[in-house]
N, C-alpha and C positions, 0 to 999 in steps of 0.2 A: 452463460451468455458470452457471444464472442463480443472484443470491441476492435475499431480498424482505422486508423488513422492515414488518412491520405492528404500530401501534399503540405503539410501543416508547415506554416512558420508562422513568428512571433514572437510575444513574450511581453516585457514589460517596456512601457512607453518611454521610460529611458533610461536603458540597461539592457541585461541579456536575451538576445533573439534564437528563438529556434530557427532553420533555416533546410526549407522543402523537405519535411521528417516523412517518412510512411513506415510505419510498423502493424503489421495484425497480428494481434493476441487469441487464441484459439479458443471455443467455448471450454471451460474445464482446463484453462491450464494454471499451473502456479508460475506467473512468468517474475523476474529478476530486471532489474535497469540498474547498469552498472555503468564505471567513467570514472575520471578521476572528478574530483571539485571543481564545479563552474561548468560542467559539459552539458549540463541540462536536463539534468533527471525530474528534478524537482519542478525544473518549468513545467516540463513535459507533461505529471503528474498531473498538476494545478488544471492543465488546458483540456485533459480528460477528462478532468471533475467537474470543470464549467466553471472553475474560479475565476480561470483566465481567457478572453476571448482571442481567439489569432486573429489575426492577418490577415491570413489566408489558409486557405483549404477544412479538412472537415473531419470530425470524431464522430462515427456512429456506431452504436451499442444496438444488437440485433439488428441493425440495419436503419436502423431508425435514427435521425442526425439531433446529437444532442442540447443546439443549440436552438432547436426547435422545439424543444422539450420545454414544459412549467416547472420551476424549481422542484413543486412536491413530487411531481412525477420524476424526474430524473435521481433524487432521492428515495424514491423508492426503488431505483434499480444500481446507484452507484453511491457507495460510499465512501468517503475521504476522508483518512487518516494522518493528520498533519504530526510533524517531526514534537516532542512533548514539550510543553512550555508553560513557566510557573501561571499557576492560575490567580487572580487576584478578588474572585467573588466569593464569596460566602458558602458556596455549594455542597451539595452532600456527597458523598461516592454514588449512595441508587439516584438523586435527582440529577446528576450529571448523565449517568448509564441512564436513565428515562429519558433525557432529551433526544436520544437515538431514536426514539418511539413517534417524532414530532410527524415524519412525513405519512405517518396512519391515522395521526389525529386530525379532526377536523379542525376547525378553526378556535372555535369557542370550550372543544370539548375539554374532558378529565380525563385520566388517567384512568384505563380498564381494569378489567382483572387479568386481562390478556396483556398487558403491555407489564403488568407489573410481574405477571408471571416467566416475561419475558424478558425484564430487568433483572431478574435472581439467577435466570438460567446463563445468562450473560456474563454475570460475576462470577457465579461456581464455575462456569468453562477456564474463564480465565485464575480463577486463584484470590478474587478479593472480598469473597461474599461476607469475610468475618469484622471488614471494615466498611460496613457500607453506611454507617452511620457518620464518620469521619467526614469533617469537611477537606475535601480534596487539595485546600491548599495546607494544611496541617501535614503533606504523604510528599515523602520521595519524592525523586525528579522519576528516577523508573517507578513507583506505584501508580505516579499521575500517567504515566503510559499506560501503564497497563488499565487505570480506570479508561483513558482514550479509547483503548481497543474495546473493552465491554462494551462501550455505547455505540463504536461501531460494528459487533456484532447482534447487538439488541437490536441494529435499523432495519438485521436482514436484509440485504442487501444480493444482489445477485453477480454484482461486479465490485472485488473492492480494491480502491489503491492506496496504498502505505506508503509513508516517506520514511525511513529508516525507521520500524517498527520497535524493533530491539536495540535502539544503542544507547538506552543507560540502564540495561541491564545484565548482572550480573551471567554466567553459566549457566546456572541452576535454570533460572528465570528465561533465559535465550531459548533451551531448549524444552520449557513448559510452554511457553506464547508460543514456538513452532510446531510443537505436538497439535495444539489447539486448530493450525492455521493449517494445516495437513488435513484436521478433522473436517475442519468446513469446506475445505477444497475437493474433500474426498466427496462431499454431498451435492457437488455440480457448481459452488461459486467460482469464479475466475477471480485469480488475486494478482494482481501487479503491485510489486515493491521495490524501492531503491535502495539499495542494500549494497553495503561497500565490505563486508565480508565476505570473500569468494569462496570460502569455504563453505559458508551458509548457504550459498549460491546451490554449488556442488552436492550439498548434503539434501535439501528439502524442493529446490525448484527445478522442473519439469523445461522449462524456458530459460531465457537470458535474450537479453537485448543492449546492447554497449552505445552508448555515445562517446562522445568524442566535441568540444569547439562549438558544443551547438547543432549537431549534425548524427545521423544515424549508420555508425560502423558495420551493424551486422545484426540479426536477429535470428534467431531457431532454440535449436536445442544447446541446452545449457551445457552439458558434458560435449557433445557432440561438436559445435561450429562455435563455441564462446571459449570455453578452459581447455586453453591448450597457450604450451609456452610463448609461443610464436606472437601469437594474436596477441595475449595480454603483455607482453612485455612492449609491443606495439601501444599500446593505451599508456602503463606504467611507467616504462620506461625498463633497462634492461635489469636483470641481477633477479630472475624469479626463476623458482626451478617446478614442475609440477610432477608431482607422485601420484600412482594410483594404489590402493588398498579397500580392499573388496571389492572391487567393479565403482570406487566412486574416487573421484581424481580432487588428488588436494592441494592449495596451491602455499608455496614457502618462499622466503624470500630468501 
């Protein structure tokens, strides 16, 4: 599902404003939000997921304006993966991943056999089916990501957006959650993530979209109109050199 942001500004009532943003995200892309700290990735995010309301202007997903959307509905089409942070409840690894399962339940209902089936498949994609009894505040700052990501894979979701997915994970773990996040992308979801490894960028995402001060630099293709010295040294600042090997361009400082 595509989603397409027009005209947008705003942010938080006293602090950082987006200012007149337009980006479209393509159905089926894996797109990138890159910038340095404070540009406005993560607002950005938020105002997609319906955390945050703008200002002004409008995010619609298949066409349809998200602020017009009921909570459960617009959960069942977008799901928000916030940056990991310690947990302080009592919860388990599957009953955290099952609360991905809320916008199919009804109100009053319980847990299916489908939701629970869909809680296991969730953890084996990502790697933590052998601790699903752990309560999740007992686990890593990267395992409690990675439980985050199970529960937002378990919501099935058709648009999902990430705040840095991967950053308290090790190699190993980086490029098992992107193998995973490839899989799902391969199968029609549209993912947007803010990710401040350009090389991540370069290796897994189809898109790229830069900000800048609260403002939209550029969007397209990630190889193509984003990673190229010029432009990012423009964001960064200067002293970046970019290499390509195999057909994919890496960027070094």
């Amino acid at each position: 599902m595509n989603i397409n942001v027009c005209g947008l500004s705003g942010g938080y009532k006293k602090g950082f404003k987006l200012k007149g943003m337009d980006l479209a995200v393509p159905s089926g892309s894996f797109m990138a939000l890159i910038g340095p700290n404070g540009s406005g990735k993560s607002t950005l995010l938020k105002i997609m997921a319906g955390i945050i309301k703008p200002d002004k202007g409008t995010v619609k997903a298949g066409g349809f304006n998200i602020s017009e959307m009921s909570v459960s509905k617009r959960s069942r089409i977008i799901s928000y993966l916030p940056p990991a942070s310690p947990s302080v409840f009592p919860f388990t690894v599957f009953e955290t991943v099952l609360m991905g399962r809320n916008p199919w339940q009804g109100k009053f209902s319980s847990e299916t056999r489908e939701d629970k089936k869909e809680v296991l498949r969730a953890m084996d994609l990502v790697g933590i089916k052998t601790f699903k009894d752990r309560t999740v505040s007992s686990l890593s700052t990267g395992e409690k990501q990675k439980v985050l990501l199970a529960r937002t894979i378990c919501q099935r979701p058709r648009i999902m957006l990430m705040d840095e997915p991967v950053s308290h994970l090790d190699i190993h773990h980086v490029k098992q959650v992107f193998s995973v996040l490839k899989k799902i992308n391969s199968s029609g979801v549209s993912i947007i993530a803010v990710l401040h490894d350009i090389n991540l960028v370069s290796a897994y995402c189809s898109h790229a979209a830069a900000l800048k001060d609260g403002r939209m630099l550029v969007s397209g293709s990630a190889s193509c109109d984003v990673i190229n010295k010029e432009f990012l040294e423009n964001i960064y600042g200067k002293g970046i050199r970019v290499e390509e090997v195999e057909g994919k361009k890496y960027v070094l400082p």
